[in-house]
SETIMI-60414 format. One record per residue (C-alpha): x, y, z; residue in three letters. Coordinates in pm, whole numbers, padded with zeros to 5 digits, always signed. Each point is the difference from the previous one (the first is absolute). Example, Ala and Ser with C-alpha at 12.3 -4.5 7.8 and 13.67 -1.06 7.14 Angstrom:
2
+01230-00450+00780ala/+00137+00344-00066ser/
end
This chain:
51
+00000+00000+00000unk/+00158+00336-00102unk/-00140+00182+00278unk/+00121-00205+00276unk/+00379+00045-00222unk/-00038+00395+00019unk/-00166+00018+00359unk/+00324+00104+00167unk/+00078+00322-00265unk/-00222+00297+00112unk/-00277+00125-00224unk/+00140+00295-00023unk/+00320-00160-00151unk/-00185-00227-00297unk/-00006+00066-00344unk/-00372+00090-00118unk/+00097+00160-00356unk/-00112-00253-00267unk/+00349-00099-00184unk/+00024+00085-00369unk/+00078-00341-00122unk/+00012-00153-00368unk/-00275-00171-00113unk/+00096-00377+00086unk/+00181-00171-00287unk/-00136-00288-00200unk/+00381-00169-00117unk/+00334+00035+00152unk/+00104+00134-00380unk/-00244+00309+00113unk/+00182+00054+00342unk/+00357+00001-00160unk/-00101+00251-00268unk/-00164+00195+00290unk/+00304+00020+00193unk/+00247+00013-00269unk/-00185+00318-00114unk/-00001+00138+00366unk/+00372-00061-00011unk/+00088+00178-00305unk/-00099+00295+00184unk/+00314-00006+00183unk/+00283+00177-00111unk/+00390-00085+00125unk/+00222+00240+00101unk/+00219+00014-00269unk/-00314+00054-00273unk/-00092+00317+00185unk/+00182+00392+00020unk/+00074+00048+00343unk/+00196+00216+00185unk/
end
């Protein structure tokens, strides 16, 4: 039972904001592209003018 797992954290503590998750994925094929595309974001150090 969740709320028996969370009893001892104060209300006041929880997290009540609904998390904006993905929309499950159907095939692991869809999770990789979804993460490799989250990845691509990045950029390393040495790709980027800094100072």
């Amino acid at each position: 039972d969740t709320d028996e797992f969370y009893a001892d954290i104060p209300e006041s503590l929880r997290f009540r904001t609904k998390l904006n998750l993905p929309p499950p994925f159907l095939s692991e094929y869809a999770l990789k592209r979804h993460v490799d595309s989250m990845l691509n974001r990045n950029t390393a150090a040495g790709e980027a003018l800094s100072f």
